[in-house]
Steps between C-alpha positions, in 0.01 A plus 500: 500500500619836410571745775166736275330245532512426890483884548176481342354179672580657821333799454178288373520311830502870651264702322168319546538588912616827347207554306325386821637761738377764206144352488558559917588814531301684190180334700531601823661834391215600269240388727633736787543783280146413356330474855688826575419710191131395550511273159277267702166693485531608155268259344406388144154347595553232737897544422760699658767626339747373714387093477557488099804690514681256759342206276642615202848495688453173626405371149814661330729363747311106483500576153953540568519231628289267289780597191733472751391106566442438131849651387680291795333202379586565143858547630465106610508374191907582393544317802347470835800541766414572855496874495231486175246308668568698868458835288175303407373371747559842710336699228206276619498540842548882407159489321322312822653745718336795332193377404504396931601892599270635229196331499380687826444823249215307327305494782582669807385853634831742356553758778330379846 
């Protein structure tokens, strides 16, 4: 294996956590700011403002890692060493994780 080649496994095996942390903090950060700049009781019928906005994050960043799964999978194929299929198998785990910390958005009160 070439040393461009390892560089780039290991940064597969990092960036689905890293893409992860992003999902985290752009969540939690625009839902404070939200509650705080009132974007909570603006509402589009039975909608707020603030609920499709943080939805549309979460989406993007699912949507992240879900390339991020196929293209380490598709990676497999010139030959699965241990670092391919951990890059994998993280950029799974990745996706569980934020679907887990994002799903409360779909149906949870935003700013009590």
């Amino acid at each position: 294996m070439t040393p461009h080649r390892a560089t780039l496994d290991l940064a597969l095996f990092c960036a689905g956590f890293l893409i992860w942390s992003s999902a985290f903090l752009a969540l939690y950060g625009v839902q404070g700011l939200g509650c705080s700049a009132g974007w909570a009781d603006v509402r589009f019928g039975s909608v707020t403002l603030l609920r499709p906005l943080l939805i549309a994050i979460w989406v993007a960043h699912l949507a992240a890692l879900l390339a991020l799964a196929f293209w380490t999978r598709r990676r497999m194929r010139d030959g699965a060493n241990f670092l391919r299929r951990a890059a994998y198998a993280m950029s799974c785990v990745a996706g569980l994780a934020t679907i887990w910390t994002g799903a409360p958005i779909l149906g949870l009160t935003m700013c009590n």
